[in-house]
GURO-124079 format. One line per field, with one value per residue (C-alpha): residue number from 0; residue in three letters; x, y, z. Coordinates in steps of 0.001 Angstrom, whole numbers, always signed. Example, Ala and Ser with C-alpha at 12.3 -4.5 7.8 and 13.67 -1.06 7.14 Angstrom:
martor (0/1) .
voke (ALA/SER) .
u (+12300/+13670) .
v (-4500/-1060) .
w (+7800/+7140) .
This chain:
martor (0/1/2/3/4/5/6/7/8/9/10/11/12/13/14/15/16/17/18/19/20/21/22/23/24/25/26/27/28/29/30/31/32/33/34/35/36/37/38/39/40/41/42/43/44/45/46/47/48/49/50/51/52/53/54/55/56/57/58/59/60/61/62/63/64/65/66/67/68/69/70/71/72/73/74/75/76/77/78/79/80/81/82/83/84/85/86/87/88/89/90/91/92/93/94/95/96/97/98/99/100/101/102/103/104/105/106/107/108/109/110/111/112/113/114/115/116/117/118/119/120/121/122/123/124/125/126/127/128/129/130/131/132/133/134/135/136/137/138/139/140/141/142/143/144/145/146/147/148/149/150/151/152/153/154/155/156/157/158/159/160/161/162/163/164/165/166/167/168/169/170/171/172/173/174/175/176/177/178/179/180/181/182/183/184/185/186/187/188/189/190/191/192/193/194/195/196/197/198/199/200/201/202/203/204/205/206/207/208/209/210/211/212/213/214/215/216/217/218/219/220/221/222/223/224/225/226/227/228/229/230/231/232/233/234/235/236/237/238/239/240/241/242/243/244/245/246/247/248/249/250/251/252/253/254/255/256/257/258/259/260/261/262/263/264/265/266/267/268/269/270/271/272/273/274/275/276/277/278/279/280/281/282/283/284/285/286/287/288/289/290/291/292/293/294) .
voke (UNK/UNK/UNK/UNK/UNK/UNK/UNK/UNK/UNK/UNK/UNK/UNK/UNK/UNK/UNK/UNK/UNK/UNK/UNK/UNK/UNK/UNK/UNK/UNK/UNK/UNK/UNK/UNK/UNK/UNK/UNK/UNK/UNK/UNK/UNK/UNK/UNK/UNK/UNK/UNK/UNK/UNK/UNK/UNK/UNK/UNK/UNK/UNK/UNK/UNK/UNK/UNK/UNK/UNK/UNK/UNK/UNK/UNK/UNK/UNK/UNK/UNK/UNK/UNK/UNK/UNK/UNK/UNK/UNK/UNK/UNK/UNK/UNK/UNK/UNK/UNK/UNK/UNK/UNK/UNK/UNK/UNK/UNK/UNK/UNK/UNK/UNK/UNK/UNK/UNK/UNK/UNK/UNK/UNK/UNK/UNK/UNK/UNK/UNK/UNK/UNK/UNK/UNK/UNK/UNK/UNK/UNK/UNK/UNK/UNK/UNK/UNK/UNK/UNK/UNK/UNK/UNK/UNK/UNK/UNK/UNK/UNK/UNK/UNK/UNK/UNK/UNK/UNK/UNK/UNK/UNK/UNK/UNK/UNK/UNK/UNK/UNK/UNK/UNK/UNK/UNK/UNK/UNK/UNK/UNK/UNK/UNK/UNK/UNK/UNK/UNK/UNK/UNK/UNK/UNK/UNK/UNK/UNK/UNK/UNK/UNK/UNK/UNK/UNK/UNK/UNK/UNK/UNK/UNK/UNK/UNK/UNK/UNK/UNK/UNK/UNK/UNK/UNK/UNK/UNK/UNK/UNK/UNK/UNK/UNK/UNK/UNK/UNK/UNK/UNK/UNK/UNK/UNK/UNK/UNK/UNK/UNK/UNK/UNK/UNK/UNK/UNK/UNK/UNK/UNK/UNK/UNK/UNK/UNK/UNK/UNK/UNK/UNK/UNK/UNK/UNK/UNK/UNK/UNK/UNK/UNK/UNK/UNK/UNK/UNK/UNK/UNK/UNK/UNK/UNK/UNK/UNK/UNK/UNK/UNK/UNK/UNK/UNK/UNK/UNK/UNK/UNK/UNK/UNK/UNK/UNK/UNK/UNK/UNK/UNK/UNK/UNK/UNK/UNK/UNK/UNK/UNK/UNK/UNK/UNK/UNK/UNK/UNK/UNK/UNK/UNK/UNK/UNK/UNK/UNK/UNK/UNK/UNK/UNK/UNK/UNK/UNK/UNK/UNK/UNK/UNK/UNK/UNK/UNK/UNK/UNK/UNK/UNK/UNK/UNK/UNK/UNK/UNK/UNK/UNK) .
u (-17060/-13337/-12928/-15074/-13294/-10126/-11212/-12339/-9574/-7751/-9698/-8980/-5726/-6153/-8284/-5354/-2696/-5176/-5432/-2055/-1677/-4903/-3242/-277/-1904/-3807/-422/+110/-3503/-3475/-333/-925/-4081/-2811/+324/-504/+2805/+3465/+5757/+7570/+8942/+5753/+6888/+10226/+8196/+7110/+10525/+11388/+8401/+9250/+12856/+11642/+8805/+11457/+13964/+11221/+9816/+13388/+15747/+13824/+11513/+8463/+4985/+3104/+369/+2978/+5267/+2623/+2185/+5898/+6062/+3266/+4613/+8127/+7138/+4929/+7953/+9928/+7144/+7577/+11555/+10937/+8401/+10551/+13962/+13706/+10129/+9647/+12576/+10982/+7289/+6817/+9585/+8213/+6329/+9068/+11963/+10091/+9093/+12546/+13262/+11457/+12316/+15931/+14766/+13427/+16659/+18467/+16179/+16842/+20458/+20529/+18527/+21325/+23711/+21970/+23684/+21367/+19225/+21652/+20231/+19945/+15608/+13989/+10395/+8928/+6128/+2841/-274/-1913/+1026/+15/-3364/-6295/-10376/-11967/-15724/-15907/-13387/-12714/-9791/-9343/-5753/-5609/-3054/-5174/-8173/-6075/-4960/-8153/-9605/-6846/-7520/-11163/-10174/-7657/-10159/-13092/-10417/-9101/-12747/-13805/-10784/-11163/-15243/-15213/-12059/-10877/-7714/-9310/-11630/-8395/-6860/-9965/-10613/-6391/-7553/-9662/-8344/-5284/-6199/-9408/-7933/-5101/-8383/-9985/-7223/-5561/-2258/-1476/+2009/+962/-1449/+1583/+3309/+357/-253/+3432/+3393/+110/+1258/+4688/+2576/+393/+3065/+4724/+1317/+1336/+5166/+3910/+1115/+2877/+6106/+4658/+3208/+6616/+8886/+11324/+13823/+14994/+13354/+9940/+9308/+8832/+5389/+4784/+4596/+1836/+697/+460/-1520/-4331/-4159/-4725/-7202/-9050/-9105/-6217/-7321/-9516/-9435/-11865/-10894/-6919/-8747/-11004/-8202/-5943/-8296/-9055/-5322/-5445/-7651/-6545/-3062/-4228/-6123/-3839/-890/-3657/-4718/-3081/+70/+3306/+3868/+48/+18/+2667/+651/-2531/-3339/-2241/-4007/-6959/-5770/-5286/-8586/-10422/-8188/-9367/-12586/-13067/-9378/-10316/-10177/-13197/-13957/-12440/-13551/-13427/-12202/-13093/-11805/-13624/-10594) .
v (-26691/-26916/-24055/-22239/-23069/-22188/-18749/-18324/-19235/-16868/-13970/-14848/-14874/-11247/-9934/-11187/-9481/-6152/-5674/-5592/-2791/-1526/-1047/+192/+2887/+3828/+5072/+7103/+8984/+9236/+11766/+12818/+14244/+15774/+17229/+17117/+15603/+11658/+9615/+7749/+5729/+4014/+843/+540/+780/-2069/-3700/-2683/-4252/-7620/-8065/-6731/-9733/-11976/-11382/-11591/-14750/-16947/-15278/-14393/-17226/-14989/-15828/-14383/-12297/-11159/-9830/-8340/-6478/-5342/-4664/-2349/-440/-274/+1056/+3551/+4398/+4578/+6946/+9270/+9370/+9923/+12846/+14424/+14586/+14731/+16093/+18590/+21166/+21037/+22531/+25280/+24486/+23956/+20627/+19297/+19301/+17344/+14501/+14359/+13875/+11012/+9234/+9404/+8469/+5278/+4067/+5022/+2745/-39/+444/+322/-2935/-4120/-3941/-5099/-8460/-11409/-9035/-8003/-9125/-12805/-13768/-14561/-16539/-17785/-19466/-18029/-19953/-20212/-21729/-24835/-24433/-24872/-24523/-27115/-26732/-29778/-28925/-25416/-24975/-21719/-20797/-19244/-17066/-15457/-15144/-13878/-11106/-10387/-11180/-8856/-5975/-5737/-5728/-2696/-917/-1351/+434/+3264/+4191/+3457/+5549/+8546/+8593/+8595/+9946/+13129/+12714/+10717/+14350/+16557/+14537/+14730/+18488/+19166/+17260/+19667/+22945/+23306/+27344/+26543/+23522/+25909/+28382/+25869/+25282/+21764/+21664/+20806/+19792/+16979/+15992/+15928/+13119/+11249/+10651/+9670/+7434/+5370/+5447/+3645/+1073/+385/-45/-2539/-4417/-4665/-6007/-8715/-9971/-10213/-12000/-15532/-14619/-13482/-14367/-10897/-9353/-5713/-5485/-5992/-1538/-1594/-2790/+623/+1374/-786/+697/+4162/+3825/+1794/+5148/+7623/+5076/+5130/+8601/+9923/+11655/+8596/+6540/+3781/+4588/+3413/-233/-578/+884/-2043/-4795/-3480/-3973/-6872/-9381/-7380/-8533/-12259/-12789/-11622/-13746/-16674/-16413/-13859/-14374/-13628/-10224/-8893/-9352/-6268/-4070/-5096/-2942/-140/-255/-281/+2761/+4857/+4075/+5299/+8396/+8866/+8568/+9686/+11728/+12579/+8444/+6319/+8201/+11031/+14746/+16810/+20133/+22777/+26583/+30038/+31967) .
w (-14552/-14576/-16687/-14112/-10720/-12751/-13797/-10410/-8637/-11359/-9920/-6478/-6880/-8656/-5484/-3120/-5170/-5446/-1612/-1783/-4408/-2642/+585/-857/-2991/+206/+1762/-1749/-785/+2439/+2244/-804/+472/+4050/+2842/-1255/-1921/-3472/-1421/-3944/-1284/-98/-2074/+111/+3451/+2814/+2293/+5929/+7046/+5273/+6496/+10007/+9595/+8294/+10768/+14189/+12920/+11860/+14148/+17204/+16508/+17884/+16493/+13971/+15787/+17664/+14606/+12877/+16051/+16143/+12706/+12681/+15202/+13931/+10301/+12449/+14081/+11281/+9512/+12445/+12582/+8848/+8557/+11854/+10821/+6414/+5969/+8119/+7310/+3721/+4886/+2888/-107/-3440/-3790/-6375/-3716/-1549/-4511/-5344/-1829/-1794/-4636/-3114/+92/-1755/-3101/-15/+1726/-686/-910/+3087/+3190/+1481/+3532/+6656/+8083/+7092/+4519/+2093/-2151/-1415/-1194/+1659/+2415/+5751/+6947/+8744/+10102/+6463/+5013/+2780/+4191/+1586/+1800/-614/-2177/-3930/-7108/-5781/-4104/-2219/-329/+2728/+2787/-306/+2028/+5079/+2803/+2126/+5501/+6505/+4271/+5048/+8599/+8031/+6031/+8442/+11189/+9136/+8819/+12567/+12939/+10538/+11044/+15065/+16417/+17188/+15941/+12760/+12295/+12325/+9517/+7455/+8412/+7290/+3946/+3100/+3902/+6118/+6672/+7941/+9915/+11462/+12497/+14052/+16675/+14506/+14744/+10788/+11698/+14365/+11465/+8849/+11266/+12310/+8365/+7861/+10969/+9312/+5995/+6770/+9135/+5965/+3734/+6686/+6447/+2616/+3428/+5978/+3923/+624/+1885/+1681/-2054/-3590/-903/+812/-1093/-1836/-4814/-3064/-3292/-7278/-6678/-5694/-9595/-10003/-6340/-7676/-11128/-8716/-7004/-10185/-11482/-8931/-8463/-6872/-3433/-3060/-36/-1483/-4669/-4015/-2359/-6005/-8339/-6645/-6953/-11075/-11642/-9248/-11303/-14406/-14233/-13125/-15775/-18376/-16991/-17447/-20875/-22400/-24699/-22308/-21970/-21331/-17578/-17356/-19543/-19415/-16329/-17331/-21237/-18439/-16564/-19891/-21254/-18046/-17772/-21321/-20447/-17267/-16162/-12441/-12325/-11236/-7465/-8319/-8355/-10929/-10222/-12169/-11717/-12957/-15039) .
């Protein structure tokens, strides 16, 4: 029975961690599939949102609920500042230029987080309402700032698709997805489209930020997770909106259970021996479409 609870709390712990690649991914697809470019900075929006977190909640003392709030809508603006002033000039320049652009735009963000009074290298952790707050079923222990992640995610998730399912706005995005021409035709204006995806990719990424912090405290180095972020994209099938959410959860529990009882070293590689052997056997990943073309 021990054994059990232990590989079960294992898994949670791998779920928790997944939601978090999950939602980060989720910013990857989103852009990648209005504006068919990869943000390689994804992973540093959700830096920003950590030190914005950390800084609301030990320097202006304000609560939680409330900095959540803020920092959602700060990363949105952020997203929008973004997309105006760098991204737009490079509509219509080869899709490279604008990749590169944001890989640069990723350690420029890093760098500058840097050298923000009271950021700077040094690490960072504060405490939210689930702090050193535990759910017991008899010898099962559950944490609650594992379930508020994933209370949290399912929460997000249930929105986006509220959101992209019933709203007009929501309908544009999907309709620029699919074909911008046709979208343009129909009287969408692709560009307003192009921001509005920016703007709730950079809140998501803000979110990921938030919920993490208490996990693996703030620091600069908080982006790189976007490396583990975008493989849970491509595996599960990149274009993907549910796809992203499973691929994150796969390497999730993959990489718990490896750092559990696998010799050291696994838990970095063990996700990704998984990503290779579906894109072996399956290479449009697990949602994915396979696209095929008449030559």
């Amino acid at each position: 029975m021990e054994l059990v609870n232990e590989i079960l709390q294992t898994i949670l712990s791998g779920i928790a961690i997944g939601c978090i690649y999950g939602l980060v991914a989720l910013g990857f697809v989103l852009i990648y599939k209005a504006t068919e470019v990869i943000n390689f900075a994804q992973g540093e929006m959700m830096v920003v949102g950590a030190f914005i977190a950390y800084s609301l909640i030990t320097v202006f003392k304000l609560p939680y609920w409330a900095v959540l709030s803020l920092t959602i809508i700060a990363l949105g603006l952020f997203g929008f500042i973004l997309e105006r002033l760098l991204l737009r000039s490079l509509i219509g320049e080869p899709v490279f230029a604008i990749v590169m652009l944001t890989i640069g735009l990723g350690y420029f963000i890093r760098s500058g987080v840097s050298m923000v009074p009271f950021w700077g290298t040094e690490t960072y952790g504060f405490k939210t309402p689930f702090t050193d707050k535990f759910v017991r079923f008899n010898d099962f222990v559950l944490s609650w700032e594992q379930l508020a992640i994933i209370i949290m995610t399912l929460v997000l998730l249930a929105v986006l698709f509220l959101f992209f399912r019933y709203t007009r706005l929501g309908v544009a995005m999907r309709a620029t997805s699919q074909n911008q021409l046709a979208a343009v035709y129909m009287g969408i204006s692709v560009k307003r489209v192009f921001t509005l995806t920016w703007t709730i990719s950079a809140a998501l990424g803000g979110i990921a930020g938030i919920l993490l912090s208490p996990i693996t405290f703030v620091h600069m180095n908080m982006g790189f997770i976007g490396l583990k972020a975008f493989p849970a994209a491509v595996l599960g099938g990149f274009g993907s909106i549910p796809g992203s959410v499973v691929g994150g959860l796969i390497i999730g529990v993959t990489e718990s259970l490896a750092g559990v009882y696998l010799p050291e070293g696994w838990k970095d590689v063990a996700a990704y021996i998984i990503l290779i052997l579906v894109l072996i056997l399956r290479p449009e990943g697990l949602f994915g479409v396979q696209a095929k073309k008449k030559v």
